[in-house]
Phi, psi and omega in degrees: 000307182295326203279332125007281187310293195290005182282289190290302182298326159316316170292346208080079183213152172288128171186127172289158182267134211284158179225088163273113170329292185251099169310153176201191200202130165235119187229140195270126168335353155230038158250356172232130152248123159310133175237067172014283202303294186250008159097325171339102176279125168236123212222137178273089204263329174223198159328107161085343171236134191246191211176105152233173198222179154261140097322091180334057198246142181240200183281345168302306171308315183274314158318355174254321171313281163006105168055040171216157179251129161283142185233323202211128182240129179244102187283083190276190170288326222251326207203138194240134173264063180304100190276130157240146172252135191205131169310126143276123197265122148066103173338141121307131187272121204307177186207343164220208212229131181249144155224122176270141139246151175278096186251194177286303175312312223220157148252099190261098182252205169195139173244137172277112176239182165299004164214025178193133175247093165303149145302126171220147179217135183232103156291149171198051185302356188304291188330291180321317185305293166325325197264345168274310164341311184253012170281311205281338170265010156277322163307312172298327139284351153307323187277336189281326187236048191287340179234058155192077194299321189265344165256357156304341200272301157356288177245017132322312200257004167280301178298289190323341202257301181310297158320312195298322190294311184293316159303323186272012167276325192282341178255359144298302183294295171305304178297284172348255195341279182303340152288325172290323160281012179278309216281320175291311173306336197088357189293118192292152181238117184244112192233164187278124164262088200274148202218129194224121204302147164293105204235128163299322189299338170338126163269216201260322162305314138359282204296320170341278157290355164283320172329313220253033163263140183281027209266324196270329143345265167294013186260313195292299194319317190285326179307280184300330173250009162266303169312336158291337153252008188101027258178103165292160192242085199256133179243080157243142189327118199258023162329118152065032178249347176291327201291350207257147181271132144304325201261317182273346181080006178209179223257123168290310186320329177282130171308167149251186192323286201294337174142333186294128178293149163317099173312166169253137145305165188286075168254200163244145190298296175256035172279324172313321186278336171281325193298318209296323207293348155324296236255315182287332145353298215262098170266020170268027168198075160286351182242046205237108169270150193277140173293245133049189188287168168254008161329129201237129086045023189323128158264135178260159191308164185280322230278000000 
Protein backbone atom coordinates (compact mmCIF):
# COMPACT_ATOMS: atom_id res chain seq x y z
CA UNK A 1 0.00 0.00 0.00
CA UNK A 2 2.85 2.57 1.25
CA UNK A 3 4.94 1.33 -1.66
CA UNK A 4 2.30 1.95 -4.22
CA UNK A 5 1.68 5.61 -2.66
CA UNK A 6 5.31 6.46 -2.75
CA UNK A 7 5.27 5.18 -6.55
CA UNK A 8 2.67 7.43 -7.86
CA UNK A 9 4.16 10.44 -6.16
CA UNK A 10 7.88 10.09 -7.63
CA UNK A 11 6.17 9.94 -10.92
CA UNK A 12 3.86 12.99 -10.26
CA UNK A 13 0.64 11.56 -10.42
CA UNK A 14 -2.31 12.85 -7.86
CA UNK A 15 -2.79 10.38 -5.38
CA UNK A 16 -4.49 10.47 -2.10
CA UNK A 17 -3.22 9.01 1.01
CA UNK A 18 -4.03 5.71 2.11
CA UNK A 19 -5.90 4.72 4.95
CA UNK A 20 -6.66 1.60 6.92
CA UNK A 21 -8.51 1.05 9.70
CA UNK A 22 -6.34 -1.66 11.36
CA UNK A 23 -2.66 -1.62 10.39
CA UNK A 24 -0.65 -4.54 9.58
CA UNK A 25 2.37 -5.40 7.52
CA UNK A 26 3.77 -7.82 4.54
CA UNK A 27 6.88 -8.54 4.45
CA UNK A 28 8.87 -10.67 1.71
CA UNK A 29 11.40 -13.11 2.85
CA UNK A 30 14.48 -11.20 2.47
CA UNK A 31 13.15 -7.98 4.02
CA UNK A 32 13.05 -9.89 7.39
CA UNK A 33 15.09 -12.19 9.44
CA UNK A 34 13.87 -14.74 12.28
CA UNK A 35 15.94 -16.21 14.75
CA UNK A 36 14.04 -19.64 15.84
CA UNK A 37 15.69 -20.04 18.52
CA UNK A 38 15.41 -17.01 20.55
CA UNK A 39 12.15 -15.35 18.24
CA UNK A 40 13.96 -11.87 17.47
CA UNK A 41 12.61 -10.34 14.24
CA UNK A 42 14.69 -8.05 12.77
CA UNK A 43 12.47 -6.62 9.70
CA UNK A 44 13.82 -3.66 7.08
CA UNK A 45 11.84 -0.89 6.63
CA UNK A 46 14.78 1.14 3.63
CA UNK A 47 18.05 1.64 3.24
CA UNK A 48 20.16 1.22 6.06
CA UNK A 49 17.15 1.23 8.54
CA UNK A 50 15.83 -1.73 10.84
CA UNK A 51 13.18 -1.74 13.06
CA UNK A 52 13.13 -5.14 15.68
CA UNK A 53 10.83 -6.91 17.69
CA UNK A 54 10.34 -10.22 19.46
CA UNK A 55 8.36 -13.05 18.96
CA UNK A 56 6.29 -15.50 21.40
CA UNK A 57 7.47 -18.67 20.16
CA UNK A 58 7.23 -22.04 21.85
CA UNK A 59 8.36 -25.35 21.37
CA UNK A 60 5.69 -26.42 18.98
CA UNK A 61 6.49 -23.09 16.51
CA UNK A 62 10.45 -24.44 16.56
CA UNK A 63 9.40 -27.87 15.52
CA UNK A 64 7.73 -26.62 12.71
CA UNK A 65 10.00 -24.09 11.85
CA UNK A 66 12.47 -27.52 11.30
CA UNK A 67 13.24 -27.98 7.43
CA UNK A 68 10.98 -25.36 6.42
CA UNK A 69 11.72 -21.94 4.47
CA UNK A 70 9.74 -18.80 5.71
CA UNK A 71 8.65 -16.72 2.49
CA UNK A 72 6.57 -14.35 3.79
CA UNK A 73 5.81 -12.50 7.20
CA UNK A 74 2.22 -11.00 8.18
CA UNK A 75 2.18 -8.66 11.00
CA UNK A 76 -1.38 -7.66 12.56
CA UNK A 77 -1.85 -5.77 16.21
CA UNK A 78 -2.68 -8.79 17.44
CA UNK A 79 -0.96 -11.41 15.90
CA UNK A 80 2.29 -12.51 13.79
CA UNK A 81 1.80 -14.74 10.47
CA UNK A 82 4.43 -17.02 9.34
CA UNK A 83 4.18 -18.21 5.44
CA UNK A 84 6.28 -21.37 5.17
CA UNK A 85 7.40 -23.57 2.12
CA UNK A 86 8.24 -26.99 2.97
CA UNK A 87 9.00 -30.42 0.45
CA UNK A 88 6.41 -32.46 0.74
CA UNK A 89 7.30 -35.94 1.28
CA UNK A 90 6.85 -38.98 -0.90
CA UNK A 91 3.27 -40.93 -0.65
CA UNK A 92 4.22 -43.83 1.27
CA UNK A 93 3.02 -47.35 -0.07
CA UNK A 94 -0.44 -48.26 1.93
CA UNK A 95 -0.78 -51.68 3.44
CA UNK A 96 -4.62 -51.20 4.54
CA UNK A 97 -7.21 -49.29 3.35
CA UNK A 98 -9.35 -46.00 5.58
CA UNK A 99 -12.85 -45.05 3.59
CA UNK A 100 -14.66 -42.49 5.31
CA UNK A 101 -18.33 -41.13 4.68
CA UNK A 102 -19.21 -37.57 6.07
CA UNK A 103 -21.77 -37.42 8.02
CA UNK A 104 -23.24 -34.53 10.27
CA UNK A 105 -22.40 -35.92 13.82
CA UNK A 106 -19.72 -38.65 12.44
CA UNK A 107 -17.31 -40.19 10.33
CA UNK A 108 -18.34 -43.43 9.43
CA UNK A 109 -15.90 -46.13 7.67
CA UNK A 110 -14.10 -49.19 7.38
CA UNK A 111 -10.29 -49.71 7.80
CA UNK A 112 -9.46 -52.44 5.65
CA UNK A 113 -6.03 -54.59 6.04
CA UNK A 114 -4.97 -57.81 4.63
CA UNK A 115 -6.76 -59.98 6.63
CA UNK A 116 -9.86 -58.08 8.14
CA UNK A 117 -12.05 -55.38 7.26
CA UNK A 118 -13.44 -53.28 10.65
CA UNK A 119 -16.07 -50.91 10.81
CA UNK A 120 -15.00 -47.55 12.36
CA UNK A 121 -16.79 -44.83 13.28
CA UNK A 122 -15.54 -41.04 14.68
CA UNK A 123 -17.98 -38.91 16.38
CA UNK A 124 -17.94 -35.46 16.93
CA UNK A 125 -21.22 -34.38 17.91
CA UNK A 126 -19.76 -31.29 19.64
CA UNK A 127 -19.56 -29.47 16.17
CA UNK A 128 -23.30 -29.37 15.92
CA UNK A 129 -23.78 -28.54 19.39
CA UNK A 130 -21.82 -25.42 18.92
CA UNK A 131 -23.23 -24.60 16.04
CA UNK A 132 -27.18 -24.46 17.27
CA UNK A 133 -25.79 -22.78 20.62
CA UNK A 134 -24.75 -19.70 18.20
CA UNK A 135 -27.84 -20.05 15.82
CA UNK A 136 -30.05 -19.63 18.81
CA UNK A 137 -28.12 -16.36 20.04
CA UNK A 138 -28.20 -14.84 16.71
CA UNK A 139 -31.51 -15.23 16.36
CA UNK A 140 -32.05 -13.69 19.84
CA UNK A 141 -30.30 -10.91 18.93
CA UNK A 142 -31.73 -10.17 15.55
CA UNK A 143 -35.17 -9.66 17.61
CA UNK A 144 -33.57 -8.16 20.25
CA UNK A 145 -31.53 -5.38 18.75
CA UNK A 146 -33.98 -5.38 15.84
CA UNK A 147 -34.21 -1.23 15.74
CA UNK A 148 -30.44 -0.92 16.13
CA UNK A 149 -28.80 -2.50 12.65
CA UNK A 150 -25.44 -1.34 13.79
CA UNK A 151 -24.90 -3.01 16.85
CA UNK A 152 -26.92 -6.08 15.60
CA UNK A 153 -24.38 -6.23 13.21
CA UNK A 154 -21.31 -5.93 15.92
CA UNK A 155 -22.63 -8.55 17.65
CA UNK A 156 -24.22 -10.85 14.93
CA UNK A 157 -20.59 -10.69 13.57
CA UNK A 158 -19.12 -11.50 17.20
CA UNK A 159 -20.83 -14.98 17.26
CA UNK A 160 -19.99 -15.44 14.08
CA UNK A 161 -16.38 -14.88 14.67
CA UNK A 162 -16.57 -17.05 18.16
CA UNK A 163 -18.49 -20.20 15.95
CA UNK A 164 -15.87 -20.09 13.20
CA UNK A 165 -13.06 -20.58 15.56
CA UNK A 166 -14.34 -23.10 17.81
CA UNK A 167 -15.55 -25.42 15.04
CA UNK A 168 -12.57 -24.84 13.14
CA UNK A 169 -10.43 -25.82 16.54
CA UNK A 170 -12.69 -29.13 16.68
CA UNK A 171 -12.06 -30.02 13.34
CA UNK A 172 -8.38 -29.59 13.57
CA UNK A 173 -8.29 -31.99 16.36
CA UNK A 174 -10.29 -34.18 14.10
CA UNK A 175 -8.41 -34.30 10.74
CA UNK A 176 -4.94 -34.23 13.07
CA UNK A 177 -6.54 -37.31 15.00
CA UNK A 178 -7.41 -39.59 11.75
CA UNK A 179 -4.69 -38.33 10.03
CA UNK A 180 -2.14 -39.48 12.68
CA UNK A 181 -3.77 -42.81 12.70
CA UNK A 182 -3.83 -43.48 8.69
CA UNK A 183 0.12 -42.90 9.21
CA UNK A 184 0.67 -45.29 12.21
CA UNK A 185 -1.59 -47.85 10.12
CA UNK A 186 -0.09 -47.49 6.99
CA UNK A 187 -3.35 -46.72 5.82
CA UNK A 188 -4.67 -45.16 2.65
CA UNK A 189 -7.56 -42.35 3.02
CA UNK A 190 -10.54 -43.14 0.33
CA UNK A 191 -12.72 -39.51 1.14
CA UNK A 192 -16.18 -38.63 -1.08
CA UNK A 193 -15.98 -36.69 -3.81
CA UNK A 194 -19.24 -35.17 -3.11
CA UNK A 195 -20.88 -32.33 -4.75
CA UNK A 196 -24.04 -31.23 -3.59
CA UNK A 197 -26.59 -29.72 -6.11
CA UNK A 198 -28.14 -26.68 -5.76
CA UNK A 199 -32.18 -26.87 -5.33
CA UNK A 200 -34.35 -23.94 -5.14
CA UNK A 201 -37.35 -26.35 -3.76
CA UNK A 202 -35.12 -26.83 -0.43
CA UNK A 203 -36.79 -25.26 2.79
CA UNK A 204 -35.14 -23.27 4.64
CA UNK A 205 -34.75 -25.25 7.40
CA UNK A 206 -32.92 -28.00 4.82
CA UNK A 207 -30.89 -25.08 3.32
CA UNK A 208 -29.76 -24.82 7.08
CA UNK A 209 -28.32 -27.79 7.73
CA UNK A 210 -26.46 -27.90 4.58
CA UNK A 211 -25.10 -24.39 5.01
CA UNK A 212 -23.82 -25.25 8.33
CA UNK A 213 -22.20 -29.14 7.83
CA UNK A 214 -18.76 -29.02 8.03
CA UNK A 215 -17.63 -31.95 5.09
CA UNK A 216 -16.29 -29.58 2.78
CA UNK A 217 -13.70 -28.12 5.62
CA UNK A 218 -12.76 -31.06 6.80
CA UNK A 219 -12.20 -32.55 3.63
CA UNK A 220 -9.78 -29.46 2.56
CA UNK A 221 -7.99 -30.56 6.31
CA UNK A 222 -7.94 -34.09 5.83
CA UNK A 223 -6.36 -33.24 2.32
CA UNK A 224 -3.62 -31.04 3.10
CA UNK A 225 -2.37 -32.41 6.25
CA UNK A 226 -2.22 -36.14 4.75
CA UNK A 227 -0.17 -34.85 2.18
CA UNK A 228 2.42 -33.24 4.98
CA UNK A 229 2.58 -36.49 5.82
CA UNK A 230 2.44 -38.55 3.43
CA UNK A 231 -0.47 -40.31 3.86
CA UNK A 232 -2.25 -41.09 0.04
CA UNK A 233 -5.29 -39.95 -0.52
CA UNK A 234 -8.67 -41.36 -3.23
CA UNK A 235 -11.32 -39.21 -3.99
CA UNK A 236 -14.63 -41.34 -5.20
CA UNK A 237 -17.79 -41.04 -6.69
CA UNK A 238 -20.39 -41.70 -3.67
CA UNK A 239 -23.25 -42.47 -6.14
CA UNK A 240 -25.30 -45.44 -5.59
CA UNK A 241 -22.54 -46.86 -2.88
CA UNK A 242 -25.17 -46.84 -0.50
CA UNK A 243 -27.20 -48.93 -2.49
CA UNK A 244 -24.47 -51.74 -2.93
CA UNK A 245 -24.54 -55.03 -0.46
CA UNK A 246 -20.63 -55.41 0.63
CA UNK A 247 -20.75 -58.71 0.80
CA UNK A 248 -22.77 -59.72 -2.24
CA UNK A 249 -22.05 -56.78 -4.70
CA UNK A 250 -25.50 -56.10 -5.77
CA UNK A 251 -28.27 -53.54 -5.60
CA UNK A 252 -31.03 -54.75 -3.61
CA UNK A 253 -33.45 -52.52 -5.60
CA UNK A 254 -32.52 -54.94 -8.46
CA UNK A 255 -34.82 -58.32 -8.38
CA UNK A 256 -33.36 -61.68 -8.96
CA UNK A 257 -34.16 -64.23 -11.73
CA UNK A 258 -37.12 -65.20 -9.57
CA UNK A 259 -38.68 -61.76 -8.60
CA UNK A 260 -37.09 -61.59 -5.08
CA UNK A 261 -35.26 -58.62 -4.03
CA UNK A 262 -31.80 -58.93 -2.85
CA UNK A 263 -31.01 -58.97 0.68
CA UNK A 264 -28.93 -56.29 2.42
CA UNK A 265 -26.60 -57.32 5.17
CA UNK A 266 -26.74 -56.21 8.90
CA UNK A 267 -24.64 -53.15 8.10
CA UNK A 268 -25.26 -49.59 8.71
CA UNK A 269 -26.04 -47.44 5.48
CA UNK A 270 -23.53 -45.74 5.85
CA UNK A 271 -20.52 -48.28 6.61
CA UNK A 272 -21.99 -49.93 3.61
CA UNK A 273 -21.53 -47.00 1.60
CA UNK A 274 -17.97 -46.29 3.10
CA UNK A 275 -17.09 -50.45 2.50
CA UNK A 276 -18.26 -50.00 -1.39
CA UNK A 277 -16.10 -46.69 -2.00
CA UNK A 278 -13.17 -49.18 -0.46
CA UNK A 279 -13.58 -51.36 -2.55
CA UNK A 280 -13.87 -49.47 -5.51
CA UNK A 281 -9.68 -47.91 -5.59
CA UNK A 282 -8.26 -51.87 -5.63
CA UNK A 283 -10.30 -52.45 -8.95
CA UNK A 284 -8.03 -55.65 -9.05
CA UNK A 285 -9.92 -57.51 -6.77
CA UNK A 286 -13.19 -57.45 -7.67
CA UNK A 287 -15.16 -60.24 -6.57
CA UNK A 288 -13.03 -60.59 -3.07
CA UNK A 289 -15.50 -59.66 0.06
CA UNK A 290 -14.21 -58.31 3.11
CA UNK A 291 -13.56 -60.44 6.16
CA UNK A 292 -13.41 -60.25 9.70
CA UNK A 293 -15.98 -59.29 12.07
CA UNK A 294 -19.25 -56.77 11.41
CA UNK A 295 -18.60 -55.43 14.94
CA UNK A 296 -18.35 -51.88 14.37
CA UNK A 297 -15.55 -50.12 15.85
CA UNK A 298 -15.05 -46.43 17.71
CA UNK A 299 -12.56 -44.13 17.59
CA UNK A 300 -13.57 -41.65 20.49
CA UNK A 301 -13.79 -38.27 19.97
CA UNK A 302 -10.23 -36.29 19.48
CA UNK A 303 -11.81 -33.14 21.46
Amino acid sequence: MTRGYRTRLRHGRRSSVPYCRRPFLIAADAAFHLDPVTGHVRCSLRNSAWVGYDLSLGDYHREVLKGAWIKQLRLGTDRAVLVLEREAPEPFEPKALLSLDTNERSLDGVLTTPRAATPVVVPFPEVATIQHRHFRRRRRLGKKKAHDRRVGRLLGGREDRRERRRVGQRLHLLSQFIVRMAARRKAALVLEDLHVPARVAWTRSRRRRLSSWPQRELHRQLLYKAEDRGVPVARVDPAFTSRTCPRCERDPRTPKEGGAMVPLSELRMDLRSADQRRREPRTNRPGQAPGGSDAVRTWGSCA
